[in-house]
TIVOKOL-523580 format. One record per residue (C-alpha): x, y, z; residue in three letters. Coordinates in steps of 0.05 Angstrom, whole numbers. Layout:
<sites>
- X:Y:Z:ALA
...
</sites>
This chain:
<sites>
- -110:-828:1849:UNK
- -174:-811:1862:UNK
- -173:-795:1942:UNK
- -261:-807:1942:UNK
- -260:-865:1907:UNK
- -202:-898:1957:UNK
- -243:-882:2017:UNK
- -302:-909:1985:UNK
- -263:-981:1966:UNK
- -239:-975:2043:UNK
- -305:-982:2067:UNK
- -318:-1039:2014:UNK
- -266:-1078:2038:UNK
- -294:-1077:2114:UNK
- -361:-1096:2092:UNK
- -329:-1147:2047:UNK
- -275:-1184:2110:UNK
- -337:-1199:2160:UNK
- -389:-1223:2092:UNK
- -325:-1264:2068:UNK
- -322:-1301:2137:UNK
- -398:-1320:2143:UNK
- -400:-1347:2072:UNK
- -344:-1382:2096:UNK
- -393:-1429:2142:UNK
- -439:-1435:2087:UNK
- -452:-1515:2066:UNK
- -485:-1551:2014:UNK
- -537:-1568:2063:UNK
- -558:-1497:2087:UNK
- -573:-1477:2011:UNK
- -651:-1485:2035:UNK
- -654:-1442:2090:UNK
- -697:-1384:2101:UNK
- -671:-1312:2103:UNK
- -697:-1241:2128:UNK
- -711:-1231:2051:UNK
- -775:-1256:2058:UNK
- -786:-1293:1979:UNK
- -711:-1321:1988:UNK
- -689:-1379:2013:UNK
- -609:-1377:2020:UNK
- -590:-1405:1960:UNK
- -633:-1351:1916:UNK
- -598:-1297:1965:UNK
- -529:-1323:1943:UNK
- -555:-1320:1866:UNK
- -582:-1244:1873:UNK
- -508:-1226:1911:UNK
- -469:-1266:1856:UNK
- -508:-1222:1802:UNK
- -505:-1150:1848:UNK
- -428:-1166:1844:UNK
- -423:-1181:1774:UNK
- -456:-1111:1759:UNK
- -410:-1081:1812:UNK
- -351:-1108:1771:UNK
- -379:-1094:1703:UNK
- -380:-1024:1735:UNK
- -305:-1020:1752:UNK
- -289:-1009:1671:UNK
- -333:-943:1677:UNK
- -390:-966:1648:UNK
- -454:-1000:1676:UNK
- -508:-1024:1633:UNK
- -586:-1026:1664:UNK
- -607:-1071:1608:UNK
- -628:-1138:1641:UNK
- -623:-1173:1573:UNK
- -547:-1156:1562:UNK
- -536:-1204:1624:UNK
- -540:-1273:1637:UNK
- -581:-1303:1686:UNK
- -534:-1318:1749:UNK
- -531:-1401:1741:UNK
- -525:-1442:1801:UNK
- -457:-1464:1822:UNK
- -444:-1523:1864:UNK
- -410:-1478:1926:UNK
- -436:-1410:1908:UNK
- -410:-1390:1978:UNK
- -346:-1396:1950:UNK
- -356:-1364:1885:UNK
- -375:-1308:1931:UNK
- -317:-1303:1968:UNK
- -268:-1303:1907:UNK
- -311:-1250:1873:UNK
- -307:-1216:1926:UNK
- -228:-1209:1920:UNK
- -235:-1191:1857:UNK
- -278:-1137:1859:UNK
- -230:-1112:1909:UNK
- -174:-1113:1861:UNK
- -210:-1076:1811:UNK
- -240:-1026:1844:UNK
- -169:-1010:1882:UNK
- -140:-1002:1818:UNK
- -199:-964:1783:UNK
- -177:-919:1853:UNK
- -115:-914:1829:UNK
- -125:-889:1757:UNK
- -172:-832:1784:UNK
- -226:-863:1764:UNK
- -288:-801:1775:UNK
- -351:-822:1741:UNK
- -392:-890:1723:UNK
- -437:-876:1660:UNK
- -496:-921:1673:UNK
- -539:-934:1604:UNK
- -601:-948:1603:UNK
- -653:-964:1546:UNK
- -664:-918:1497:UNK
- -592:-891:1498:UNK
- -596:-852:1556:UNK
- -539:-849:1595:UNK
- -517:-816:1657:UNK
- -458:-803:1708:UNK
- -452:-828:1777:UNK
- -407:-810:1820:UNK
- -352:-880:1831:UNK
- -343:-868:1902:UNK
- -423:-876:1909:UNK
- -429:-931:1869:UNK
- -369:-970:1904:UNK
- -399:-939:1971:UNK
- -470:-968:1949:UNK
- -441:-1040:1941:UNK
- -407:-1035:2012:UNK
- -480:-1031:2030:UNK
- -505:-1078:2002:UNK
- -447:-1128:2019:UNK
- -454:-1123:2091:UNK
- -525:-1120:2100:UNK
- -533:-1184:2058:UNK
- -463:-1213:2102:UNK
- -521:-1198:2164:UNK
- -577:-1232:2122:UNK
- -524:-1291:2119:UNK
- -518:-1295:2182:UNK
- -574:-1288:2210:UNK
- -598:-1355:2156:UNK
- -548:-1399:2186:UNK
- -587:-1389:2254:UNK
- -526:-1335:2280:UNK
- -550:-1291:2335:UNK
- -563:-1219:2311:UNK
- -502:-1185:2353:UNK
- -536:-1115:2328:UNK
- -480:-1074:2372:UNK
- -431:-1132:2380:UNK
- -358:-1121:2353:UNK
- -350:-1180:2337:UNK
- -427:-1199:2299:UNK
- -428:-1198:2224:UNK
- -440:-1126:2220:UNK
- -396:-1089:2267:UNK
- -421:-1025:2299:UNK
- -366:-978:2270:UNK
- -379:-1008:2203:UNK
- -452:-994:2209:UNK
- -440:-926:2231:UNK
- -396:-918:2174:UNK
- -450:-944:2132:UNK
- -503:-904:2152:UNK
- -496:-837:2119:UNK
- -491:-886:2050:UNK
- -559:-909:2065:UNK
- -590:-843:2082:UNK
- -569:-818:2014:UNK
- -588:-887:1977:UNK
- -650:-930:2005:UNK
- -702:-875:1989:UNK
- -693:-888:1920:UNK
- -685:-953:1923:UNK
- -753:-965:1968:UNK
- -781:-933:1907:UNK
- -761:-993:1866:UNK
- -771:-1041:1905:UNK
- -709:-1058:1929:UNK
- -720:-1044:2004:UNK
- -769:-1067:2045:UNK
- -811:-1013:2096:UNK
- -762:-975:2142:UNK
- -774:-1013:2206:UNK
- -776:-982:2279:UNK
- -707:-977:2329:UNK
- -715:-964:2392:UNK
- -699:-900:2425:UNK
- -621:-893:2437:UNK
- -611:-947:2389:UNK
- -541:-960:2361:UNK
- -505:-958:2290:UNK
- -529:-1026:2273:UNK
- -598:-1034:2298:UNK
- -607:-955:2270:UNK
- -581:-992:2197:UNK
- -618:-1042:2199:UNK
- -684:-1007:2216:UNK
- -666:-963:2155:UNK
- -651:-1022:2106:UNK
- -714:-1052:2127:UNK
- -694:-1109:2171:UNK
- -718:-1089:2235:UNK
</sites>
């Protein structure tokens, strides 16, 4: 087993409990609503999650590929909530038993034929993440209050402390691509979540 890697799925499968009950009170009829991701409207938020989750399993075999054209377009699905919430067991599954084997390293290959490691417990610690930010970009769509140090609000405070050191280490370099908006501005003495938030560009 490799002991990293299974504290890294542990903290997946917080993020993924509180995202898994907000896509539960998804409908058909909230597809069109607006989001804190400014160019998506919920139902391209569920597409981009449904495609970060496919690369997130493809990534469970110990190999990711950063070639857009080797995968499909995510298509829409009549309750994509729901596709979310089964994928969301399965990436579970495999990434426990990727734990299990001792599974170190994810090559990532990119064009060209370059290739390099990353460490599994940072990729698996990188989708936690991203899971329960976007479960708090949910919520926050359906009209939910923001909670941002509630125990009981989408994002949690321990889970957002737990979180935080993962986004310290990651967001930099994703800002750089694009995948983050501006750090925004907490207010002094502010706690786990509003501090994650800020960070992830949601303040």
């Amino acid at each position: 087993m490799s002991t990293r890697l299974d504290h890294a799925v542990g903290l997946l499968e917080r993020s993924l409990v509180g995202t898994r009950s907000v896509l539960g009170r998804v409908g058909p009829g909230d597809l069109g609503r607006p989001t804190p991701c400014a160019a998506w409207d919920l139902a391209a938020l569920l597409d981009h999650m449904d495609d970060s989750l496919g690369a997130y399993l493809e990534a469970s075999h110990g190999t990711l590929r950063l070639l857009p054209a080797h995968r499909a377009a995510a298509p829409t699905y009549d309750d994509p909530a729901a596709r979310l919430r089964a994928r969301a067991c399965t990436l579970l599954g495999v990434w426990s038993a990727a734990a299990e084997q001792g599974l170190d390293d994810v090559e990532l290959a990119g064009p060209g034929g370059h290739r390099v490691g990353l460490p599994a417990d940072l990729l698996v610690s990188t989708a936690a993440l991203e899971v329960a930010v976007h479960g708090w970009d949910v919520a926050r769509s359906l009209g939910e209050p923001s909670d941002r140090d509630s125990a009981t609000g989408a994002l949690p405070p321990d889970l957002a402390a737990a979180l935080l050191p993962v986004a310290r280490c990651t967001v930099a370099c994703g800002r750089a691509e694009g995948h983050f908006a501006d750090v925004g501005a907490a207010r002094p003495g502010a706690g786990p979540v509003e501090t994650l938030l800020a960070l992830v560009g949601r303040a």
